[in-house]
C-alpha positions as CSV (number, residue, x, y, z in Angstrom):
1,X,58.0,57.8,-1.3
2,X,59.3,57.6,-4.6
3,X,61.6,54.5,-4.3
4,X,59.0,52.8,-2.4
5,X,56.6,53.0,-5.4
6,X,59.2,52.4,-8.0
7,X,60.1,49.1,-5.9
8,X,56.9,48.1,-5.1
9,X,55.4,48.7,-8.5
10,X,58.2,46.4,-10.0
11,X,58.4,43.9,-7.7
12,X,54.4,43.4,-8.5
13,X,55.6,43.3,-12.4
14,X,57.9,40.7,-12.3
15,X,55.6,38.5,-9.9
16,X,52.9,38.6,-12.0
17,X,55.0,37.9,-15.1
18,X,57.0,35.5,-13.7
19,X,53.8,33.5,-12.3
20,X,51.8,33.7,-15.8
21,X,54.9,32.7,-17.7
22,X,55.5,29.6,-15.2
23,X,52.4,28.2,-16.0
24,X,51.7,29.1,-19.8
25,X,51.3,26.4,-22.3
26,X,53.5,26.7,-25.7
27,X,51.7,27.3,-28.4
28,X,51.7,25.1,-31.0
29,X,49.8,23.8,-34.3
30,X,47.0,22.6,-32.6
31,X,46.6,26.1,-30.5
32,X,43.3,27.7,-30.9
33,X,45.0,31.2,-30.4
34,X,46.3,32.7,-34.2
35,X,46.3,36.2,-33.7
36,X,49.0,38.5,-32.2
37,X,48.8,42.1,-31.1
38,X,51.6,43.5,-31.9
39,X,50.9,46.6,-30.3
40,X,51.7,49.0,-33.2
41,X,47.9,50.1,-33.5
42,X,48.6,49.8,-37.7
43,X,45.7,49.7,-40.2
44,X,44.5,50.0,-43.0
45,X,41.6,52.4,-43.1
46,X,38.7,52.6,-45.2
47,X,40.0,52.3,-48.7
48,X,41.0,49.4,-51.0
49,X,42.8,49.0,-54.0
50,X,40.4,47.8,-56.5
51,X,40.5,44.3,-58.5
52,X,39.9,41.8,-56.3
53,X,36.2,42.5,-55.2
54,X,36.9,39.7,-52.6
55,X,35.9,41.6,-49.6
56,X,32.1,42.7,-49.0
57,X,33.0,45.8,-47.0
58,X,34.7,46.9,-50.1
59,X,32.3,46.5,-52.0
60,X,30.5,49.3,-53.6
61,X,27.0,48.7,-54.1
62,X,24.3,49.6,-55.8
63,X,20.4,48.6,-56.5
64,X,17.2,49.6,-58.4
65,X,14.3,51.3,-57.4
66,X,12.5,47.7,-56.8
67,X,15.5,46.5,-55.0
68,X,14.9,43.4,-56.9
69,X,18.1,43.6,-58.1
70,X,21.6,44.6,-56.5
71,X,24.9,44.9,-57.8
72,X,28.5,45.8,-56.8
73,X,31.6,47.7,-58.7
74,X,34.4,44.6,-58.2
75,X,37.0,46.9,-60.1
76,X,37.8,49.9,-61.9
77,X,40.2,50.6,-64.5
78,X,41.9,53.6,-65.9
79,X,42.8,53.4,-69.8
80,X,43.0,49.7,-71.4
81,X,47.3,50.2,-70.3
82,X,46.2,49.8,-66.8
83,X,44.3,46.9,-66.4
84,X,46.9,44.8,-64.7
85,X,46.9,46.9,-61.8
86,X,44.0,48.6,-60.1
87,X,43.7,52.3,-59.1
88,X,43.3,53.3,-55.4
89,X,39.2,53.9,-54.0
90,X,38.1,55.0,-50.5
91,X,35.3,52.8,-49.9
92,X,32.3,55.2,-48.3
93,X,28.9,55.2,-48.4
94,X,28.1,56.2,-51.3
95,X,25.8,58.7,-51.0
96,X,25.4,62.4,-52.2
97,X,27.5,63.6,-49.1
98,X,29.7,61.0,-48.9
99,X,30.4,59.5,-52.2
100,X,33.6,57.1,-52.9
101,X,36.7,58.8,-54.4
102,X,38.2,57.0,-57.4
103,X,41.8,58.3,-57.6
104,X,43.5,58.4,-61.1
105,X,47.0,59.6,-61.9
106,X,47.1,61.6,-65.0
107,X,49.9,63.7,-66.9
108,X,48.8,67.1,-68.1
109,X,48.4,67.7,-72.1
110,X,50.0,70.7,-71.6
111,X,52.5,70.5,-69.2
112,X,55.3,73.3,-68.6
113,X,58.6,72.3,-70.8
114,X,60.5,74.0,-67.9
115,X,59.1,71.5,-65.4
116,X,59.4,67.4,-64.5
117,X,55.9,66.9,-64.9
118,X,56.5,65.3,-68.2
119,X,54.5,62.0,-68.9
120,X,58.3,60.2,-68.7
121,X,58.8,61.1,-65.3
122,X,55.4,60.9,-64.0
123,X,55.7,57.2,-64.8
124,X,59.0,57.2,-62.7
125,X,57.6,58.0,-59.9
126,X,54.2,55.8,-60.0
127,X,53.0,52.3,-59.4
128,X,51.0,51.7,-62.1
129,X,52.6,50.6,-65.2
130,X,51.7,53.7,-67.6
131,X,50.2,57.2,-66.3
132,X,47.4,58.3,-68.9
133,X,47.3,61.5,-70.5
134,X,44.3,64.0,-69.0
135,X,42.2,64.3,-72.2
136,X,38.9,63.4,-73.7
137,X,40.6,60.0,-74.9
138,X,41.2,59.0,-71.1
139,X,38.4,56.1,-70.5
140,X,37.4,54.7,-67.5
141,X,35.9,51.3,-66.8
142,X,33.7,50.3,-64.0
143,X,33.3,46.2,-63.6
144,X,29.9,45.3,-62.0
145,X,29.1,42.3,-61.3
146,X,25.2,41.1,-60.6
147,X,24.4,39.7,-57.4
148,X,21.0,39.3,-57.2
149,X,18.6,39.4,-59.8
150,X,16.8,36.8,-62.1
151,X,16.5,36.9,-65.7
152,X,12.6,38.0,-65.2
153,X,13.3,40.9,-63.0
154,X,17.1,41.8,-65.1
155,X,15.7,41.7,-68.9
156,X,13.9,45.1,-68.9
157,X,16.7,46.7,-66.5
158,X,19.9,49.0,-67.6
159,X,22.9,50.1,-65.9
160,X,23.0,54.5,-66.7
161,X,25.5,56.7,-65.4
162,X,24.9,60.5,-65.3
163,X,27.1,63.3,-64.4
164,X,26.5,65.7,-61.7
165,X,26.1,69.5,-62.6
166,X,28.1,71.4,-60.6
167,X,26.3,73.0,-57.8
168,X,23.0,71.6,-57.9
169,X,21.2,68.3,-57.8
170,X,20.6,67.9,-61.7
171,X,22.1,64.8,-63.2
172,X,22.8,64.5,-67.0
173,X,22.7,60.9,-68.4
174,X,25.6,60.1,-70.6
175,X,27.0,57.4,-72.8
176,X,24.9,53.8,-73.7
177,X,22.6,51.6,-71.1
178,X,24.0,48.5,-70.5
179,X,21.9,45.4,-70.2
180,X,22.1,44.5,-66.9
181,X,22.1,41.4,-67.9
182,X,25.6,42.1,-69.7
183,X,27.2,42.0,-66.5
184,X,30.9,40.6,-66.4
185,X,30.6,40.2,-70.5
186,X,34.4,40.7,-71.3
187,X,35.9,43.0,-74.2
188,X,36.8,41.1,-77.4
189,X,40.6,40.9,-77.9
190,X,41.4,42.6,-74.7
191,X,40.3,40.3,-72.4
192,X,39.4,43.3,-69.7
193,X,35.9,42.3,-68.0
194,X,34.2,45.1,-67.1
195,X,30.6,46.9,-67.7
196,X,30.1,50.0,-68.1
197,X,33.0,52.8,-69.5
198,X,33.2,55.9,-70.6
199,X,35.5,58.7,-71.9
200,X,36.2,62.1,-70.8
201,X,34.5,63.6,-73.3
202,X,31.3,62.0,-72.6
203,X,31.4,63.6,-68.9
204,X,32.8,67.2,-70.0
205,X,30.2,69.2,-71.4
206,X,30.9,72.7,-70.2
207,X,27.9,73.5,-69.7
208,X,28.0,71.4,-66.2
209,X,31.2,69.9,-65.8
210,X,34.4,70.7,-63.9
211,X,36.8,68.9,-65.3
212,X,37.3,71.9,-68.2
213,X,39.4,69.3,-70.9
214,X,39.7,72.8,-73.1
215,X,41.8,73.9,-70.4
216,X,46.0,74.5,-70.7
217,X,47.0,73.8,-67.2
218,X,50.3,72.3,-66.4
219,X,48.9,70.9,-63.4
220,X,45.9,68.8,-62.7
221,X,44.1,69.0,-59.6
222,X,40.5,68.1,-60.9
223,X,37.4,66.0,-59.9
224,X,34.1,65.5,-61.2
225,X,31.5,63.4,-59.5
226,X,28.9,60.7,-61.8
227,X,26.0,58.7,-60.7
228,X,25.2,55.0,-61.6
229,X,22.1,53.6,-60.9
230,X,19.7,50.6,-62.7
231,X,16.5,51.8,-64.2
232,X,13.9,50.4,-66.2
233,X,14.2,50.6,-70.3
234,X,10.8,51.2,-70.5
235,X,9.8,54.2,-70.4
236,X,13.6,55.3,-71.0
237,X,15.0,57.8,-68.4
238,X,15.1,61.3,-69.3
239,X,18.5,62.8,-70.1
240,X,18.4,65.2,-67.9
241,X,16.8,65.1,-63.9
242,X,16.5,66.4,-60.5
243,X,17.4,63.4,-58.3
244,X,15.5,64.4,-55.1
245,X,12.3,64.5,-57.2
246,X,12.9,61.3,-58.9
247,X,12.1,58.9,-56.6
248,X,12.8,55.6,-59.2
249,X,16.3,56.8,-59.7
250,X,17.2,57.6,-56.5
251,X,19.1,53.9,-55.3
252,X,22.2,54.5,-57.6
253,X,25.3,55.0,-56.4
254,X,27.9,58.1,-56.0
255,X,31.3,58.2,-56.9
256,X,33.6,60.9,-57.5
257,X,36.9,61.0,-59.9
258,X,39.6,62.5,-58.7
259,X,42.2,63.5,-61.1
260,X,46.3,64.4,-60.0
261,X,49.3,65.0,-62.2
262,X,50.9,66.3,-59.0
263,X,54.1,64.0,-57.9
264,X,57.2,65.4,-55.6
265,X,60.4,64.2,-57.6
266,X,62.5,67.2,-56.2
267,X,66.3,66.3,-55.1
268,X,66.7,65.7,-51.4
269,X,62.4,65.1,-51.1
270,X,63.0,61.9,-49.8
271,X,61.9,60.3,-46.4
272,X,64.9,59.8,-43.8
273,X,65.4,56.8,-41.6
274,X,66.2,58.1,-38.6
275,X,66.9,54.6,-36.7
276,X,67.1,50.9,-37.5
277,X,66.9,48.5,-34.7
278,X,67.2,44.7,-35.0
279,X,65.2,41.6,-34.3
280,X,64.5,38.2,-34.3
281,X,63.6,38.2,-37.9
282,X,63.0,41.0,-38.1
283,X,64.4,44.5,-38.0
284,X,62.5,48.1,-36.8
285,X,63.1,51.5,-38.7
286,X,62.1,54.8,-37.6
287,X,61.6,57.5,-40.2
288,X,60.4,61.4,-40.9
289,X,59.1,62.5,-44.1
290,X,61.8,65.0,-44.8
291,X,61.0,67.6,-47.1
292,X,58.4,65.7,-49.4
293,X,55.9,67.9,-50.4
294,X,52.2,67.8,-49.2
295,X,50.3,66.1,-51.8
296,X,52.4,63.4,-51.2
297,X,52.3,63.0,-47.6
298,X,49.0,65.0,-46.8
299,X,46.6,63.2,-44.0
300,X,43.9,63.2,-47.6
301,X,46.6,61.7,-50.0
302,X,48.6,59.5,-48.0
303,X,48.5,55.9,-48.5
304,X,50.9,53.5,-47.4
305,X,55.0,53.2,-46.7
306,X,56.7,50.9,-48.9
307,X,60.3,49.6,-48.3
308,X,62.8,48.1,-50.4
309,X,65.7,45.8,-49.5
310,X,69.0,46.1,-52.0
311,X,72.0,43.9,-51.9
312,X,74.6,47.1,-51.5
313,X,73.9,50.6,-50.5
314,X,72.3,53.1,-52.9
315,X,71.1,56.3,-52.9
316,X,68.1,58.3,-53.5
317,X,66.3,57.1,-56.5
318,X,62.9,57.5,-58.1
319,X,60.1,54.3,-57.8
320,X,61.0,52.6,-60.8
321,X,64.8,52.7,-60.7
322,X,63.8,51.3,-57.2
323,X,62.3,48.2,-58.4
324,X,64.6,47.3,-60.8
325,X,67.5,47.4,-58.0
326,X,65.5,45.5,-55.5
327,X,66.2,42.1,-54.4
328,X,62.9,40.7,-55.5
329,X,62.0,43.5,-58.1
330,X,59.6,45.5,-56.2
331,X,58.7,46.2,-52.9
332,X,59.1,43.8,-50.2
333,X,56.0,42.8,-48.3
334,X,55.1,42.6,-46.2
335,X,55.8,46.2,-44.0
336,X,53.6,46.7,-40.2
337,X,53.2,50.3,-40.1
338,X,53.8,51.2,-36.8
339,X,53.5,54.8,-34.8
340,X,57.0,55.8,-35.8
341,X,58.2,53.8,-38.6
342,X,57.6,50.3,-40.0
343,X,58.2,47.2,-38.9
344,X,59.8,44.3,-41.4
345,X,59.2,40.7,-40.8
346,X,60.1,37.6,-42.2
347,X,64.0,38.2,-42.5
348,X,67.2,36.0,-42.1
349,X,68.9,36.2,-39.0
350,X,72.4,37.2,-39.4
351,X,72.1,38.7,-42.7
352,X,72.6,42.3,-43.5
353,X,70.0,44.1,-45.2
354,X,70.1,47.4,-46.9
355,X,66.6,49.2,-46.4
356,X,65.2,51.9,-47.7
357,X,61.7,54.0,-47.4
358,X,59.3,55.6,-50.1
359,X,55.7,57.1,-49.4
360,X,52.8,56.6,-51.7
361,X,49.4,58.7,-52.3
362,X,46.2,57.8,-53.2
363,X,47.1,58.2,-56.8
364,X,49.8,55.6,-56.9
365,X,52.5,58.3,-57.1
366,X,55.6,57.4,-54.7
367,X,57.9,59.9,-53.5
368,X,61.4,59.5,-54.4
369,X,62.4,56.7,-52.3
370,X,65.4,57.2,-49.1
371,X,69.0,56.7,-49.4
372,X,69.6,52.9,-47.7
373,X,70.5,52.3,-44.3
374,X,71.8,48.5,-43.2
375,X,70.5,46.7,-40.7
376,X,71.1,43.2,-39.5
377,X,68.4,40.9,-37.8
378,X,69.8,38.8,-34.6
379,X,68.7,35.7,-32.9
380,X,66.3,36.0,-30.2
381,X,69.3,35.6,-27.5
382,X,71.1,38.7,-29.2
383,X,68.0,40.6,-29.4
384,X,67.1,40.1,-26.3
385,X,70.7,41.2,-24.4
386,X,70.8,44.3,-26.8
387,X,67.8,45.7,-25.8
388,X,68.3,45.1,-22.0
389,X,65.0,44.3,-20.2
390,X,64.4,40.8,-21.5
391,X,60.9,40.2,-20.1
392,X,59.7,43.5,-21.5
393,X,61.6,43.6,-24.8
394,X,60.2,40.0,-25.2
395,X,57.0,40.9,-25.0
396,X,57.2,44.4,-26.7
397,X,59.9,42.6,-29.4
398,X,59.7,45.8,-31.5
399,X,61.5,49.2,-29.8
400,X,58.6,51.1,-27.5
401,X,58.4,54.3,-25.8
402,X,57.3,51.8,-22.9
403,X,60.6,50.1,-22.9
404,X,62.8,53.4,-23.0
405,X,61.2,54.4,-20.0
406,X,62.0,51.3,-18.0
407,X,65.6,51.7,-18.9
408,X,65.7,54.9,-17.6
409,X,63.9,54.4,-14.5
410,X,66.5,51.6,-14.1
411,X,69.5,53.5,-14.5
412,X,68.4,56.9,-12.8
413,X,66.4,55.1,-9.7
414,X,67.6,51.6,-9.3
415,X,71.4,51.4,-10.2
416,X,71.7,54.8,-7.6
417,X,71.3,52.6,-4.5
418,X,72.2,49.4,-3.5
419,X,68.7,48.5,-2.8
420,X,67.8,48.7,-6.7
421,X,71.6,47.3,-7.9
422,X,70.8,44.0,-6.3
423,X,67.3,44.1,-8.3
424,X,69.2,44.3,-11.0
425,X,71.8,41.7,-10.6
426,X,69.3,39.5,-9.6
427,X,66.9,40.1,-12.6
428,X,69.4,39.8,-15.5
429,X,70.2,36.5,-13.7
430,X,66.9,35.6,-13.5
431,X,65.6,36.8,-16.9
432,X,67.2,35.9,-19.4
433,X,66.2,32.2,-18.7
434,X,62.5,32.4,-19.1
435,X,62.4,35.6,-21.6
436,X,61.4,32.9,-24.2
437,X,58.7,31.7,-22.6
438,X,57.0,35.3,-23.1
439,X,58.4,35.7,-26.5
440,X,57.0,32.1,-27.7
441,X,53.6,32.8,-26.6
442,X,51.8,35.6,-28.5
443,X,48.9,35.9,-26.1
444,X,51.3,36.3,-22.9
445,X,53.3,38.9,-24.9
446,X,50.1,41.1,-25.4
447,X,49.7,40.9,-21.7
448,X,53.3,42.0,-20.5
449,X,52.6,44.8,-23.0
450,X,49.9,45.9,-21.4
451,X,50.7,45.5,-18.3
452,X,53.9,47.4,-18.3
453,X,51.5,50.0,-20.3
454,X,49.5,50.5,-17.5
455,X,52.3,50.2,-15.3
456,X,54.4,53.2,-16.7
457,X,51.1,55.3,-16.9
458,X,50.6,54.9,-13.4
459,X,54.7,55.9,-12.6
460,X,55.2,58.7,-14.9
461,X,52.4,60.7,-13.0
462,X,54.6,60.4,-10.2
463,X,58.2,60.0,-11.8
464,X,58.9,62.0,-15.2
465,X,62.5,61.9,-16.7
């Protein structure tokens, strides 16, 4: 029973590869088919680093109580320093449930003198060029920029932010309107384009904050949530109301501002590459997260893998030591995420690489980044007789689950009776030669893949390892 459905479900395989590959078409510049699944289910979720404003479903939007006029925050800046490089938001709906999160790296005023959570180090171990201090000082700037609206329906209309009193539904306006009209006027001598900003202070009043700046911790862990909406200037708003019974304000916009000074620079926190596989131009590295501490790696904080390639070995090292020892001084991009590790395209064949791993949060801070581990990409030929079964690993060409279960089933089933080793003489005769046709042609790739998906779903209910 069992070889007869290990046989026949092979033999139907390789037919049905061999007869799609036989008559597929390379692809070529004037191919209607661009994309490529490669399988590894990667994304990028929700969230975007801000700047760019390029993308619509990144957008965070707001309108008036007319909806005669909309607009939408195209970036958001923390402290005049950090301009050049955006701060991390998770994109939501806005709403009083679901607001977006603005994450912003700070350093304690007052942190412990016994600890590494000194503003020197924080910057260490974060991709923004300078980490501000959390004080009243610290300002934030929202760029909106005006998408609808005419100058008869803009001229009597402000931008006001309010903060949210903790626990209720009372908003307290802060700071100066803004013209709407004013939208995208850039700052004199600083050349930072924004619209609204505020400090700290403005949005600390302990009578209904939570941010607490009189505080002494050595640690921040803080948020506090604000509301921007566009109102009338006449009659002015009041500086102080209860959204849900003000029906004119009510098509702002919620954010909340989350605040972290908390960064993992420990010795030994470091993620560990646990496998490095070559490829056609490409090489494969597994990897755990070692010992780094929650915040970093936490399902809410983590962000993205980044990798570095060195021209010699090196050890452990903190983010910035990092990207002045890279190859191309910073991270190299780009890095696939896959289900275990990360996949690196675009390399050299035949050069050897030394790789290693760091994880970033939400609020830019990177863990200390792995010791290197050297890997060296091969032509398609030697890729292809490394990993063994050619027609899978050229369609797969990354290292799968899928495929390590094929091996097996080949050296525990086939090569233990003669029926099986003359399948397998015949096939590495036979494969080899048209393996390129699969790895050539994206779309047929995606199909082995999911064919010999389905195929070892089907076997391993009847044959487990």
């Amino acid at each position: 029973m069992e070889k007869s459905i290990v046989y026949r479900s092979f033999r139907l395989l390789f037919a049905f590869i061999f007869a799609v590959s036989m008559s597929a078409p390379v692809l070529g510049a004037d191919s209607d088919v661009s994309d490529q699944d490669d399988g590894s289910g990667s994304g990028t979720g929700t969230g975007t680093t801000t700047g760019t404003g390029s993308s619509t479903s990144n957008r965070i939007y707001l309108r008036d109580s007319d909806s005669n006029t909309h607009a939408y925050i195209s970036s958001v800046t923390a402290d005049y320093q950090l301009a050049s490089s955006g701060v991390y938001v998770d994109v939501l709906d806005n709403g009083v449930s679901t607001p977006s999160k603005i994450y912003i790296p700070v350093v304690s005023a007052h942190p412990d003198p016994g600890s590494s959570a000194t503003a020197q180090n924080a910057h260490k171990f974060n991709r923004l060029p300078a980490v501000p201090v959390f004080n009243g000082e610290l300002t934030i700037k929202l760029k909106l920029r005006l998408e609808v609206g005419t100058a008869s329906t803009t001229n009597n209309k402000s931008y006001y932010l309010a903060s949210k009193e903790n626990g209720g539904d009372t908003y307290h306006i802060f700071g100066n309107a803004v013209a709407v009209s004013d939208s995208e006027r850039v700052e004199s001598g600083t050349g930072v384009a924004y619209t609204v900003s505020f400090n700290l202070k403005e949005i600390s009043d302990p009578g209904y904050s939570t941010l607490n700046l009189e505080g002494t911790e050595t640690e921040i862990n803080k948020s506090q949530r604000i509301y921007i909406f566009i109102a009338d200037t006449e009659p002015l708003p009041p500086s102080s109301f209860i959204l849900s019974s003000s029906p004119s304000y009510s098509e702002g916009i919620h954010l909340e501002l989350r605040f972290s000074s908390k960064y993992d620079s420990a010795a030994g926190h470091a993620p560990v590459i646990t496998k490095t596989t070559c490829g056609d131009e490409q090489l494969f590295l597994d990897y755990n997260n070692g010992s780094i501490d929650s915040v970093i790696v936490g399902v809410d904080n983590y962000l993205e893998t980044v990798l570095f390639l060195y021209s010699a070995s090196q050890l452990e090292m903190d983010y910035k030591a990092a990207v002045a020892a890279a190859l191309d001084n910073g991270p190299h991009s780009p890095v696939d995420k896959t289900g275990t590790g990360v996949k690196v395209p675009n390399l050299v064949n035949d050069v050897t690489y030394h790789l290693a791993l760091g994880i970033v949060n939400k609020f830019n801070f990177v863990s200390k980044i792995s010791k290197s581990e050297t890997q060296t990409p091969k032509s398609l030929e030697v890729f292809l007789k490394k990993q063994g079964c050619y027609l899978l690993s050229a369609g797969f060409q990354a290292p799968s689950p899928t495929l390590d279960y094929f091996r097996w089933i080949r050296d525990h089933h086939f090569l233990q009776h003669e029926w099986g080793r003359r399948f397998v003489d015949w096939y590495y005769g036979f494969a080899p030669k048209h393996a390129h046709v699969i790895y050539e042609r994206p779309w047929l790739a995606a199909l082995v893949r999911g064919s010999a998906r389905s195929l070892h779903w089907v076997l391993s209910i009847f044959i487990k390892p």
